[in-house]
C-alpha positions in Angstrom: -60.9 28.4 -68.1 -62.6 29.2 -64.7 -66.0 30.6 -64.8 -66.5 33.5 -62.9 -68.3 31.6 -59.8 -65.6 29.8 -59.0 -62.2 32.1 -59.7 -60.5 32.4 -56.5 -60.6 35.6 -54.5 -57.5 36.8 -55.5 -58.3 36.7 -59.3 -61.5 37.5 -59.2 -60.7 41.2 -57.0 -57.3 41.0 -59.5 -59.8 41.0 -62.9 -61.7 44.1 -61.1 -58.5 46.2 -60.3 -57.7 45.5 -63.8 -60.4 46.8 -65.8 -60.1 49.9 -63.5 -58.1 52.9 -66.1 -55.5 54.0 -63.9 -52.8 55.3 -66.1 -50.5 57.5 -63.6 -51.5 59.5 -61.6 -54.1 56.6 -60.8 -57.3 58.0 -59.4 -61.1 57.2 -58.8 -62.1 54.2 -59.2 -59.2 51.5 -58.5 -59.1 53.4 -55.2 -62.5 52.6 -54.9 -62.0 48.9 -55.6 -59.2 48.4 -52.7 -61.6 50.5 -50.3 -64.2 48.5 -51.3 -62.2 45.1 -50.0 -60.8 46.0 -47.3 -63.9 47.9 -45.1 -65.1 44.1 -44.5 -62.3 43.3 -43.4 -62.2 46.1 -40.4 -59.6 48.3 -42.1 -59.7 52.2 -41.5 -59.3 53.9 -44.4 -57.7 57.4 -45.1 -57.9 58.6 -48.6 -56.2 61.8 -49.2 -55.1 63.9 -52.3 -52.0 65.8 -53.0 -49.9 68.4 -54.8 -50.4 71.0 -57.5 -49.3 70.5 -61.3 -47.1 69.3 -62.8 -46.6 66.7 -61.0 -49.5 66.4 -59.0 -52.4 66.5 -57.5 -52.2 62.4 -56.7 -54.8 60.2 -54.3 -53.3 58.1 -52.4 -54.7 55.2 -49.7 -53.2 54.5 -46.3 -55.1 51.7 -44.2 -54.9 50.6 -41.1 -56.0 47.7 -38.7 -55.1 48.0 -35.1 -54.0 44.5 -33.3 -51.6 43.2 -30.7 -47.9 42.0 -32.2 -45.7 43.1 -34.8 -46.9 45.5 -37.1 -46.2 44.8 -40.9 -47.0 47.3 -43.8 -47.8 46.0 -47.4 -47.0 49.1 -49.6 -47.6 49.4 -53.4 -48.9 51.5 -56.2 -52.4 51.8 -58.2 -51.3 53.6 -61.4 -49.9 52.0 -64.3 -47.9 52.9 -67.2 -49.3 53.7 -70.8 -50.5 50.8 -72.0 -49.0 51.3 -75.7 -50.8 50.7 -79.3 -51.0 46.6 -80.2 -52.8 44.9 -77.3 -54.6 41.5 -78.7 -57.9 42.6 -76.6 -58.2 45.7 -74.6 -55.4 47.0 -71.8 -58.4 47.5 -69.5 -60.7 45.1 -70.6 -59.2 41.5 -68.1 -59.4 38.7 -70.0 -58.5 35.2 -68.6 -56.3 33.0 -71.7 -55.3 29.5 -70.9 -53.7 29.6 -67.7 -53.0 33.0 -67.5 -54.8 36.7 -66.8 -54.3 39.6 -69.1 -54.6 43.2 -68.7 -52.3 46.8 -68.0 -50.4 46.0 -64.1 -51.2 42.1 -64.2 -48.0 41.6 -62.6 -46.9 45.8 -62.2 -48.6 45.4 -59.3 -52.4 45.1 -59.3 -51.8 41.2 -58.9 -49.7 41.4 -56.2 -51.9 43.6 -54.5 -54.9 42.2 -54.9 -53.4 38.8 -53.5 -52.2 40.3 -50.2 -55.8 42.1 -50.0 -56.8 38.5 -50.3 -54.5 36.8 -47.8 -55.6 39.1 -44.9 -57.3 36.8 -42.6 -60.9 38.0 -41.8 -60.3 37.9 -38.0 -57.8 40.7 -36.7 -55.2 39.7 -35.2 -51.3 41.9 -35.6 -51.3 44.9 -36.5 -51.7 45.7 -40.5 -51.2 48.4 -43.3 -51.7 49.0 -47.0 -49.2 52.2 -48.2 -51.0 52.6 -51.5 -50.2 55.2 -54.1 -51.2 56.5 -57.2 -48.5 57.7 -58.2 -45.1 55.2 -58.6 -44.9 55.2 -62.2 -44.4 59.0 -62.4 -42.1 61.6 -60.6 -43.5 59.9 -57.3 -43.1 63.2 -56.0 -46.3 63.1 -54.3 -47.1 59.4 -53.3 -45.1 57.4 -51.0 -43.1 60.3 -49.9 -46.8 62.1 -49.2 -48.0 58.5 -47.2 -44.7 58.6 -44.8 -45.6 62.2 -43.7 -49.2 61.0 -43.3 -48.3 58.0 -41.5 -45.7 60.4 -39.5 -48.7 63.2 -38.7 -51.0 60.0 -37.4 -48.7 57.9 -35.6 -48.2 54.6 -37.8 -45.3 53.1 -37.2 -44.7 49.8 -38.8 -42.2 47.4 -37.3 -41.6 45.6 -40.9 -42.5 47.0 -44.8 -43.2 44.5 -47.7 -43.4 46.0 -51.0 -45.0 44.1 -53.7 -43.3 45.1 -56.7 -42.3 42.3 -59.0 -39.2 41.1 -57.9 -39.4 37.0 -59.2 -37.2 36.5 -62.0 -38.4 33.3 -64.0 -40.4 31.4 -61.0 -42.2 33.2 -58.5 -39.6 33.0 -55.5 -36.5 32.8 -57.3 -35.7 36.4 -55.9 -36.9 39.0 -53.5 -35.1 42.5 -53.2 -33.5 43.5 -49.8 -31.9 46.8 -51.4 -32.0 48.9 -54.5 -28.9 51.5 -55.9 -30.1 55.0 -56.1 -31.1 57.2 -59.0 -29.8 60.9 -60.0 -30.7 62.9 -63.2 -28.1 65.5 -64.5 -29.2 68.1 -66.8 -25.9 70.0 -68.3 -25.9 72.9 -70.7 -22.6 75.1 -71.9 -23.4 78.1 -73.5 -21.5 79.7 -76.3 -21.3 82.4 -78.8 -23.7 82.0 -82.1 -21.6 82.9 -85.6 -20.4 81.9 -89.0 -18.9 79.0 -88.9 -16.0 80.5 -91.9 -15.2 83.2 -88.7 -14.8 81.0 -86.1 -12.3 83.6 -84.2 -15.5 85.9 -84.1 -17.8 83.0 -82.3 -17.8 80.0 -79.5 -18.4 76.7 -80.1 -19.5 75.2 -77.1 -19.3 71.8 -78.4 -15.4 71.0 -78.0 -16.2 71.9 -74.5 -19.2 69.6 -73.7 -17.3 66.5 -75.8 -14.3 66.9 -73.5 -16.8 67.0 -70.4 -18.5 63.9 -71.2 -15.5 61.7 -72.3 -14.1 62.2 -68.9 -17.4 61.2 -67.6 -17.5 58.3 -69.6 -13.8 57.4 -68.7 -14.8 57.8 -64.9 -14.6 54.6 -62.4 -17.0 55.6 -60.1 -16.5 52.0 -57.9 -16.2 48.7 -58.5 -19.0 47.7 -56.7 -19.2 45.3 -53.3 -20.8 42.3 -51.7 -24.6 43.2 -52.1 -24.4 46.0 -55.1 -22.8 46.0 -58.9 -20.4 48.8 -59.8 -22.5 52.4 -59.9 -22.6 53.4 -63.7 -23.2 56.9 -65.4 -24.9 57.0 -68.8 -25.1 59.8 -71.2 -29.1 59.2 -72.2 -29.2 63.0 -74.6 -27.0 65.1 -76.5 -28.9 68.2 -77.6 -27.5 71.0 -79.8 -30.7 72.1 -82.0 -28.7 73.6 -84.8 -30.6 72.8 -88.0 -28.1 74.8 -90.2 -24.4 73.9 -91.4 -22.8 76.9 -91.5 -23.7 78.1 -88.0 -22.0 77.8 -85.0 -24.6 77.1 -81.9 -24.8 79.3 -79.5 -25.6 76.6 -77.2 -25.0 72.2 -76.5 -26.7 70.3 -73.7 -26.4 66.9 -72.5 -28.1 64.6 -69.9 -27.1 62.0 -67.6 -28.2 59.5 -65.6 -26.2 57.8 -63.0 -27.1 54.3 -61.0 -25.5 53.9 -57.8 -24.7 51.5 -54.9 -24.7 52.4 -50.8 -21.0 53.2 -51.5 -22.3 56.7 -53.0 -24.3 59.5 -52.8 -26.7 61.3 -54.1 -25.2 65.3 -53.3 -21.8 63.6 -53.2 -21.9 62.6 -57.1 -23.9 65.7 -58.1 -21.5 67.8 -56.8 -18.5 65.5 -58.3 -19.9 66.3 -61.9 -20.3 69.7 -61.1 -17.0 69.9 -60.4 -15.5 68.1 -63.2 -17.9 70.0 -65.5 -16.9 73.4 -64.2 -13.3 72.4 -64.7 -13.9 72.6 -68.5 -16.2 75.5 -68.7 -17.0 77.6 -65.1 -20.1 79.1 -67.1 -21.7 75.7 -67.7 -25.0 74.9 -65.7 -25.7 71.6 -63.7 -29.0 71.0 -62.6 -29.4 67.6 -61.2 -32.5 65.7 -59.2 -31.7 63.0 -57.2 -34.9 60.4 -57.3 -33.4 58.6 -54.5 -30.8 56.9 -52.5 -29.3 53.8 -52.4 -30.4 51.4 -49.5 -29.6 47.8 -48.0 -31.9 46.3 -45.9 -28.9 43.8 -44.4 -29.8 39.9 -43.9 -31.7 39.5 -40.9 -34.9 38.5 -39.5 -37.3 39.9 -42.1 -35.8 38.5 -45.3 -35.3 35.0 -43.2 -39.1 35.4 -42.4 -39.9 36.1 -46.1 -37.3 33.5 -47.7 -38.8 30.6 -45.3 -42.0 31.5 -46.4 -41.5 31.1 -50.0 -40.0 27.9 -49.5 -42.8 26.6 -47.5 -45.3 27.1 -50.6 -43.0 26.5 -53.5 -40.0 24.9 -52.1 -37.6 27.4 -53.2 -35.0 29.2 -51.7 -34.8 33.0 -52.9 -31.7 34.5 -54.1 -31.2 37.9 -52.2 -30.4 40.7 -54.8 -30.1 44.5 -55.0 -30.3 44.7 -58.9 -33.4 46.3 -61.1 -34.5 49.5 -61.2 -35.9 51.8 -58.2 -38.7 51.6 -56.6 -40.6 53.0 -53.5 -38.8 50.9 -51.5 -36.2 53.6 -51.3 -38.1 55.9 -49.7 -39.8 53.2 -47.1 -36.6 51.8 -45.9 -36.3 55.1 -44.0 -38.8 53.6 -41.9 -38.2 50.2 -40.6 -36.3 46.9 -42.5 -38.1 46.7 -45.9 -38.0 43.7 -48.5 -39.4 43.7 -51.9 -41.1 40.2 -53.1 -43.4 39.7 -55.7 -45.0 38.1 -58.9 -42.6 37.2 -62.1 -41.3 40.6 -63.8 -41.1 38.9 -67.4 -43.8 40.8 -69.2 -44.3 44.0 -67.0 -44.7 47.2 -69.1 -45.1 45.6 -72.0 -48.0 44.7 -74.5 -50.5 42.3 -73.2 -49.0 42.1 -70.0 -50.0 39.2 -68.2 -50.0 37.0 -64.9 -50.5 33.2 -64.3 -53.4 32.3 -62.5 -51.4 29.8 -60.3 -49.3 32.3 -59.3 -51.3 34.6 -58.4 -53.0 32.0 -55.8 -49.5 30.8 -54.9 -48.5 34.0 -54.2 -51.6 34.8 -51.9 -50.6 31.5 -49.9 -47.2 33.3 -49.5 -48.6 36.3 -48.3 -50.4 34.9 -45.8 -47.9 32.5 -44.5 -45.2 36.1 -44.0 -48.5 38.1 -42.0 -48.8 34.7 -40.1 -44.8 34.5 -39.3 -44.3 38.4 -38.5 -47.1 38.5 -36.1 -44.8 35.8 -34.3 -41.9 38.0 -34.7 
């Protein structure tokens, strides 16, 4: 095990991001920490806070070093989820095992980010940014969107966006993200008429109707997906009635949905193709829907080249290109400029003691600073 003397910098600022409590909305301290690292290194910092309950207020980091070349962005998040009951040591108490580093975000993303604060050379040369939030893991309502307007308001424009999330599958640079489907929440509710359920012609069961609705969702072929993105899929994820009696007909059923979806759909277009379909069965019913965000493809080019060579330079593998996993911020960057995801191994992420290898978090640091060597040359 190393002793703390001689841990390398990007474990050593990775062990003090860790012990930071920064369930989301992250605040405080782990914003703190990154400030902390990066004044040395001739960043300007802008710390900022945002929004009103429930869903805010969230701090959020935007920092910036001027230079000469193409400007790249490394964007990420500081909060966490829940760490969960069952932790062999504590969630926020790092704790180096063997070979690897334990603790709540090890690889969700405090590694990650603490290795790219790590592989910024001291001496400024391109342009730089850090898009950090506190708030990812929750509605996101005010994070990245809240950095973009920031950035918008003070004129940073990045030319190129890496997110950090991890993206590796089962080696670090088996896979890198150039595109992610989009994400909509449906909320459905059909009202009826409470009664008896021995005098059913005196009430309305508004159950027949919601089954009917939601067997011709399920039955729907929404695509069949395409070269970069699997089919788009809707998934019944509640059924609510609340009716703890047997002999009453509800006077109410509601149901929710969540739909996944590729760059051949979107977001208003399939809300208002369940609201149709829904009103078709009942024109009472109510749909409210919130679209988390839209699909995006950041298409081959000279980015994910950049990004792919560099992986192979340190590890000798060659990155498969994907659009699968879940959202992430990336959506809402890619509005700004050709954005590629690539980060540490996702194996453990959200889960109980949630943990990095040491030599991957170095390795990964050599792999940062080979793509802000590469895109300064771009």
């Amino acid at each position: 095990m190393d002793s703390p003397a001689n841990l390398p910098d990007c474990v050593t600022l990775a062990k003090a991001l860790l012990a930071c409590e920064s369930v989301t909305p992250a605040h405080g301290a782990v914003f703190d920490m990154v400030e902390a690292a990066l004044l040395p290194l001739g960043f300007t910092i802008d710390r900022f806070t945002v929004g009103e309950a429930p869903d805010g207020p969230v701090e959020n980091l935007l920092a910036t070093r001027a230079g000469t070349g193409s400007h790249l962005a490394f964007a990420g998040h500081l909060d966490v989820v829940p760490p969960g009951e069952g932790w062999t040591t504590g969630a926020f108490a790092p704790e180096i095992r063997g070979d690897l580093l334990y603790g709540r975000g090890a690889v969700d993303m405090k590694g990650a980010i603490a290795a790219f604060i790590a592989a910024i050379p001291a001496e400024a040369g391109a342009p730089l940014s850090l898009i950090l939030t506190g708030d990812e893991e929750g509605p996101a309502t005010y994070g990245t969107r809240a950095l973009i307007a920031r950035m918008a308001a003070t004129g940073v424009k990045p030319d190129f966006c890496l997110v950090g999330e991890p993206t590796s599958a089962t080696r670090l640079g088996d896979m890198i993200k150039i595109g992610r489907r989009g994400s909509v929440n449906l909320w459905i509710e059909v009202a009826g008429k409470q009664g008896h359920v021995a005098y059913p012609q005196l009430a309305d069961n508004p159950i027949p109707r919601l089954v009917a609705m939601l067997a011709e969702l399920d039955a729907l072929v929404l695509d069949t997906g395409n070269a970069w993105f699997q089919p788009s899929n809707i998934e019944v994820t509640d059924i609510t009635v609340g009716n703890p009696a047997t002999n009453v007909i509800p006077a109410k059923a509601s149901a929710r949905l969540s739909i996944r979806f590729n760059d051949e759909q979107t977001g208003a277009g399939l809300v208002e193709r369940i609201e149709t379909l829904v009103h078709r069965h009942d024109p009472a019913a109510t749909v409210v829907a919130r679209i988390s965000g839209e699909a995006f493809l950041t298409a081959p080019g000279a980015f994910s080249t950049l990004i792919g060579a560099a992986i192979e330079t340190q590890t000798g593998l060659v990155p498969e290109l994907s659009t699968t996993g879940g959202t992430s911020d990336a959506r809402f960057l890619s509005a700004l400029c050709p954005t590629v995801e690539f980060g540490l191994v996702n194996a453990t992420m959200h889960k109980l003691d949630e943990a990095v290898a040491l030599s991957d978090l170095t390795a990964l640091t050599a792999i940062y600073a080979e793509i802000i060597a590469r895109t300064a040359r771009l």
